[in-house]
C-alpha positions as CSV (number, residue, x, y, z in Angstrom):
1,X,118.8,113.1,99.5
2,X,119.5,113.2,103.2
3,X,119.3,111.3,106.3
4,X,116.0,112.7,107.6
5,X,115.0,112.8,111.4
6,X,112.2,113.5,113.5
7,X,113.4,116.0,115.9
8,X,110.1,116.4,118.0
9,X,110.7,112.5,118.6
10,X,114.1,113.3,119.4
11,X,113.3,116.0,121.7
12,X,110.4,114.4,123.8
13,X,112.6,111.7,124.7
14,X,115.6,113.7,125.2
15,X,117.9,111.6,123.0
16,X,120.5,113.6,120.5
17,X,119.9,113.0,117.3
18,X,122.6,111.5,114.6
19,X,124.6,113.7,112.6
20,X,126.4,111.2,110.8
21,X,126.6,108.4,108.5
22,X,128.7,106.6,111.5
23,X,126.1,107.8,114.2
24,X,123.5,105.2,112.5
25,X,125.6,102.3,113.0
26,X,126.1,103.3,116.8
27,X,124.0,101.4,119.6
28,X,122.1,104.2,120.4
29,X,120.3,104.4,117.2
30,X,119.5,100.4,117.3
31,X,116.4,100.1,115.8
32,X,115.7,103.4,114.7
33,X,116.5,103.8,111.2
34,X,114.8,103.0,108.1
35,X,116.3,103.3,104.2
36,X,114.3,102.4,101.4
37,X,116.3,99.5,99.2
38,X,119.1,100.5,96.5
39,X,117.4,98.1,93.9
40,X,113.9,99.4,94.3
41,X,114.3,103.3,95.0
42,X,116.2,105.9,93.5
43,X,116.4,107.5,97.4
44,X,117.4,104.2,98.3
45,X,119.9,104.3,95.4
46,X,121.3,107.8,96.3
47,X,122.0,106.4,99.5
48,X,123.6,103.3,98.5
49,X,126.6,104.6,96.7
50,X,126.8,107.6,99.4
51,X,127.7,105.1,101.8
52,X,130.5,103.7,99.4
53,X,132.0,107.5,99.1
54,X,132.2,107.4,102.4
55,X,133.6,104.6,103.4
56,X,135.2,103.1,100.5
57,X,136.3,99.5,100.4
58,X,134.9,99.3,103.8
59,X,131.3,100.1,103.0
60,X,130.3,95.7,103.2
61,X,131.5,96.2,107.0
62,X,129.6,99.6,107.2
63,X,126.6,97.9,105.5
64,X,126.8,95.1,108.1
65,X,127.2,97.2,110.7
66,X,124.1,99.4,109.8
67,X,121.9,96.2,109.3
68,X,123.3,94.6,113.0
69,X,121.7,97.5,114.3
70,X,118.7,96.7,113.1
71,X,117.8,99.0,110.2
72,X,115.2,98.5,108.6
73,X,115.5,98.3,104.6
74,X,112.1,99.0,102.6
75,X,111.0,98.7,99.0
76,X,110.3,102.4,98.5
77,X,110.4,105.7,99.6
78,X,106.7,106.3,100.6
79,X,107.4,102.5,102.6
80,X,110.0,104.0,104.5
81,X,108.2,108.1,104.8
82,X,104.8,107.2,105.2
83,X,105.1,103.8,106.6
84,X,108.0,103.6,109.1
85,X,109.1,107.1,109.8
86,X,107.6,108.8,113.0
87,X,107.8,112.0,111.3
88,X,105.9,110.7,107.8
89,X,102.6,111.3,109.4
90,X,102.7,109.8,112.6
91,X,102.1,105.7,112.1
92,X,105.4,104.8,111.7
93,X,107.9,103.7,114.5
94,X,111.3,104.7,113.7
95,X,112.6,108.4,113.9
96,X,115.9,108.5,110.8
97,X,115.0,107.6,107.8
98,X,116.3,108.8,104.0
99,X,114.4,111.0,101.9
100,X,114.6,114.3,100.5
101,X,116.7,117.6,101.6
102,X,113.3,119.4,101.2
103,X,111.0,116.9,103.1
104,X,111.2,119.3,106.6
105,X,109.8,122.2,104.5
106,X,106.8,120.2,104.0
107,X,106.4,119.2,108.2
108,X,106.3,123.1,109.0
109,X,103.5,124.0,111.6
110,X,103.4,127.1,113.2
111,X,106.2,128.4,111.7
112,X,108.3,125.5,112.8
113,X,109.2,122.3,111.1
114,X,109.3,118.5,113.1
115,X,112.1,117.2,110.9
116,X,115.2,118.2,110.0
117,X,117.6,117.2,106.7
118,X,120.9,116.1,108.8
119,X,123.2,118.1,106.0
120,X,126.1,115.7,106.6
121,X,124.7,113.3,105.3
122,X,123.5,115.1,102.2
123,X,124.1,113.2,98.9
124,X,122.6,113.9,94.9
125,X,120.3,112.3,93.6
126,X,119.6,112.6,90.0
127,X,116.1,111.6,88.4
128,X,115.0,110.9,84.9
129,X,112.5,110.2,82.2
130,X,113.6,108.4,79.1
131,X,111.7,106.3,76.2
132,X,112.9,102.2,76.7
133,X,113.8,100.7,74.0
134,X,110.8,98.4,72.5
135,X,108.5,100.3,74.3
136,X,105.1,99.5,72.9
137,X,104.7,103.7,72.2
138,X,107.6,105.1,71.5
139,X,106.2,108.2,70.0
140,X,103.8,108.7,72.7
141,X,106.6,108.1,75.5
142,X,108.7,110.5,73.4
143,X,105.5,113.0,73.7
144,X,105.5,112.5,77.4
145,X,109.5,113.5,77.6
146,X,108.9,116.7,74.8
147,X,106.2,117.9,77.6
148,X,108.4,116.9,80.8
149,X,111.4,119.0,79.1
150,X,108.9,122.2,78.0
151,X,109.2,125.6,79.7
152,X,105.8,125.1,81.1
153,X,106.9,122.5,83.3
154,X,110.7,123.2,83.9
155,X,109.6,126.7,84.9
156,X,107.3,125.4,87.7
157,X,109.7,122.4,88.7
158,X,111.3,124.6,91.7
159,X,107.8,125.9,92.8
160,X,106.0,122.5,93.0
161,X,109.1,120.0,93.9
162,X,111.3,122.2,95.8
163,X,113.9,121.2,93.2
164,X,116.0,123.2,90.7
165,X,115.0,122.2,87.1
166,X,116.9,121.0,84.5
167,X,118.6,124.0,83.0
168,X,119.7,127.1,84.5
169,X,118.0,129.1,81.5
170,X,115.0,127.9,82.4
171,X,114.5,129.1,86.5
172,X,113.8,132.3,85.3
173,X,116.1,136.0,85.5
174,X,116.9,136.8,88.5
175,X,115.2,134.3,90.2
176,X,117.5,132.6,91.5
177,X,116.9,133.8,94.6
178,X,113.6,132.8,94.9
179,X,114.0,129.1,93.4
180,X,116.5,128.7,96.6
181,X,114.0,129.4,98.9
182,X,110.8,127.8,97.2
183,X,110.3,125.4,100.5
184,X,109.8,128.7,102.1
185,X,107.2,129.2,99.9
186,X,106.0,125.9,99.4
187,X,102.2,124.5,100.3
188,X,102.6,122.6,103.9
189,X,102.0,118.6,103.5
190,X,103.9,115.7,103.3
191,X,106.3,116.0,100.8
192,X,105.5,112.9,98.7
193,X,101.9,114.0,98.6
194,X,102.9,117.5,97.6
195,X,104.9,116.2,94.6
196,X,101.5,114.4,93.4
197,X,99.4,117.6,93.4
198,X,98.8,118.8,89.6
């Protein structure tokens, strides 16, 4: 996860972009910043406890600071990309939002992508799939996980979410090299739409 921003927004009216986690407490970015929520996102989560890193027992004040300059805090990621974010398809409003260190691969036109990952602000975000206790199917659920945890998927994890996969055996000899650079290879869309295609 990364603090994302629109740069053509950023370049057609000739403001500098952030860079920082500090930079989106600043004045100049009043208004401009959207995060989906710690307690309904796992982006939103990633970011929560990246902000803590950073600031340690000051994070409340960072926090306060963030939301005095009039960030905008959503339910979920697609709320924040495809809702808010200028550079999520072009309805939204506000120009930084979080979302994924891949999301600019999937903005490239002509060779060139509209949004850019600020690295500084790069945190991990870990996701998972596990069977709840009481769930109603346990052995289905566990069926589900069997299939999520296969070669068949892991092997196409990097290919179709721009992501490694879970275990190193599993992304293939020698291609390393090539699951670093699968957003250069990756179809061009949005990138939560690209994560949805089978």
């Amino acid at each position: 996860m990364c603090v994302n921003i629109d740069t053509t927004w950023f370049g057609k009216l000739g403001v500098t972009p952030p860079a920082t986690l500090a930079d989106l407490a600043d004045p100049t970015y009043s208004g401009l910043f959207v995060t989906p929520g710690a307690s309904t996102s796992s982006p939103g989560m990633a970011f929560f406890p990246a902000t803590i890193a950073e600031y340690g027992d000051e994070w409340p004040s960072y926090w306060e600071d963030l939301l005095a300059n009039d960030t905008k805090v959503v339910d979920g990621w697609e709320d924040a990309y495809y809702g808010d974010f200028t550079g999520g398809g072009g309805k939204g409003v506000r120009p930084i939002v979080v979302s994924y260190d891949s999301s600019p691969a999937f903005t490239v036109a002509d060779g060139k992508s509209s949004t850019a990952a600020l690295l500084d602000t790069c945190f991990r975000q870990s996701e998972y799939a596990g069977v709840l206790e009481g769930a109603a199917n346990p052995a289905g659920a566990q069926a589900v996980i069997d299939w999520l945890l296969s070669d068949e998927v892991q092997c196409r994890v990097a290919d179709r979410d721009v992501r490694l996969p879970r275990e190193r055996r599993r992304r293939g000899a020698g291609r390393l090299g090539d699951v670093r650079r699968a957003a250069d290879r990756a179809a061009v869309g949005p990138a939560g739409r690209h994560r949805r295609q089978p």
